[in-house]
C-alpha positions as CSV (number, residue, x, y, z in Angstrom):
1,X,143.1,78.4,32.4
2,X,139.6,76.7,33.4
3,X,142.0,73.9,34.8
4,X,143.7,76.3,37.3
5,X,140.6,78.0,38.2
6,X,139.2,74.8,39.2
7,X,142.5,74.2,41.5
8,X,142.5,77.2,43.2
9,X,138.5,77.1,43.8
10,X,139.0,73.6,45.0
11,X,142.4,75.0,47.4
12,X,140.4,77.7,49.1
13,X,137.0,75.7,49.5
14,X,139.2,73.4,51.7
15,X,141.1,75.7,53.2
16,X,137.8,77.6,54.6
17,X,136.4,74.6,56.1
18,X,139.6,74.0,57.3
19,X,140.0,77.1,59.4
20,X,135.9,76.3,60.0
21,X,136.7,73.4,61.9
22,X,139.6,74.8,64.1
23,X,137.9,78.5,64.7
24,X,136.0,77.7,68.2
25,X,132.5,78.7,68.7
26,X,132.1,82.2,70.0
27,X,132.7,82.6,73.8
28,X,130.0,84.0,75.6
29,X,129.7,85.3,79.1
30,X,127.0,86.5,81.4
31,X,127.4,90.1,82.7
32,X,125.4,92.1,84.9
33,X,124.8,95.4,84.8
34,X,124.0,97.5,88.2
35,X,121.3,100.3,88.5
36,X,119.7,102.4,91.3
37,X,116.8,100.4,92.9
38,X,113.2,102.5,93.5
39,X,114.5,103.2,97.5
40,X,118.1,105.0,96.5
41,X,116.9,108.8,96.4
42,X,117.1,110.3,93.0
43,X,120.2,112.1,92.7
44,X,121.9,110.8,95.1
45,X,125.1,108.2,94.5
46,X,125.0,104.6,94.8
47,X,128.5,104.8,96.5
48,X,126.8,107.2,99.2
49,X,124.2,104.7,100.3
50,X,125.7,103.1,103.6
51,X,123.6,99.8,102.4
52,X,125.9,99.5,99.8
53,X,128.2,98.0,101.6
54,X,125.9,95.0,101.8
55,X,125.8,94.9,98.2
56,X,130.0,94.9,97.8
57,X,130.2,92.0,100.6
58,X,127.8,90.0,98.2
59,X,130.2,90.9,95.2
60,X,133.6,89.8,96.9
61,X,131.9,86.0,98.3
62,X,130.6,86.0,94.0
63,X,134.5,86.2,93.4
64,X,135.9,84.7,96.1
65,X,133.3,81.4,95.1
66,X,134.7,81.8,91.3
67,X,131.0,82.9,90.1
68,X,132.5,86.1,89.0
69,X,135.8,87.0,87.3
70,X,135.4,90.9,87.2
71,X,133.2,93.9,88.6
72,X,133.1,97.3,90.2
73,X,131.0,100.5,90.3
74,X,130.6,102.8,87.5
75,X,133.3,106.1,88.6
76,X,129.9,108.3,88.3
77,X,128.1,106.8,90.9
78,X,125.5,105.3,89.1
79,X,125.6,101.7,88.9
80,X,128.3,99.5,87.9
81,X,129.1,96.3,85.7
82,X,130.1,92.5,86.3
83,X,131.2,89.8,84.4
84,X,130.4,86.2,85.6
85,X,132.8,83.2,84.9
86,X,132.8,81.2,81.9
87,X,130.5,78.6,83.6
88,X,127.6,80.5,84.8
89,X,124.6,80.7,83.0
90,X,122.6,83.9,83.0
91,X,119.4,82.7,84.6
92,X,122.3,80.8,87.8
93,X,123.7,84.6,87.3
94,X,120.2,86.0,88.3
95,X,119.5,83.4,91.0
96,X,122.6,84.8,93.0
97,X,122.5,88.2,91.8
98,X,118.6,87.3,93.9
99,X,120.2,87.2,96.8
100,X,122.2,90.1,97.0
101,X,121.3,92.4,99.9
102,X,121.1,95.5,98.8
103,X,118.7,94.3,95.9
104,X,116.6,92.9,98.0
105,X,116.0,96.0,99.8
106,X,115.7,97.9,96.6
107,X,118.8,99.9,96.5
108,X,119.9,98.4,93.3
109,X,118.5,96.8,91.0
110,X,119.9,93.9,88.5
111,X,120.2,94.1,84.4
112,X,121.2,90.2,83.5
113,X,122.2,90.4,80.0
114,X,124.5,87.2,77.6
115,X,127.3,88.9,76.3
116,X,129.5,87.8,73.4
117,X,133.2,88.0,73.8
118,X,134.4,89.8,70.9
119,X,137.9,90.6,71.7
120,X,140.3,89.5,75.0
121,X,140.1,86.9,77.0
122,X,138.1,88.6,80.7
């Protein structure tokens, strides 16, 4: 009995590091997400500012550069959400997020945060 303990113990210590080795590391991404800056009057709706245009031109050249697989504005009004490629970095992330227009005029502002991809492939 002790002897087939022993085997089976010995069957699932390999088998763990097994599946160990071939699990990969946790993806993670960068993500951004996108609040009213101190100039956007209280109340009022991002998707009202006319300067937020500026902001959605600076979001299509992130995508159309491949620094940015998804995004778009929140269907309240109030901010919105991206998700950066697999190859961006958070602090490159906040570098061009930096140059967005409409944060520079303090329309929006930026939240920069690592995410862990817990389920899906974005």
């Amino acid at each position: 009995m002790h002897r087939l303990l022993f085997i089976v113990a010995v069957f699932c210590g390999f088998a763990a590091l097994a599946i160990a080795e071939t699990r990969p590391e946790p993806e993670t991404r960068a993500i951004f997400l996108v609040h009213p800056g101190p100039v956007n009057p209280p109340g009022k709706s991002l998707t009202e500012n006319p300067q937020i245009r500026d902001h959605a031109m600076h979001m299509v050249k992130l995508f159309k550069t491949g620094k940015m697989t998804r995004g778009g504005p929140f269907t309240d009004g109030t901010g919105g959400i991206g998700i950066a490629a697999k190859d961006v970095t958070a602090a490159e992330l906040t570098r061009l997020l930096a140059e967005d227009p409409a944060a520079k005029a303090g329309v929006i502002a930026y939240e920069v945060k690592t995410w862990m991809v817990g389920v899906g492939a974005p």
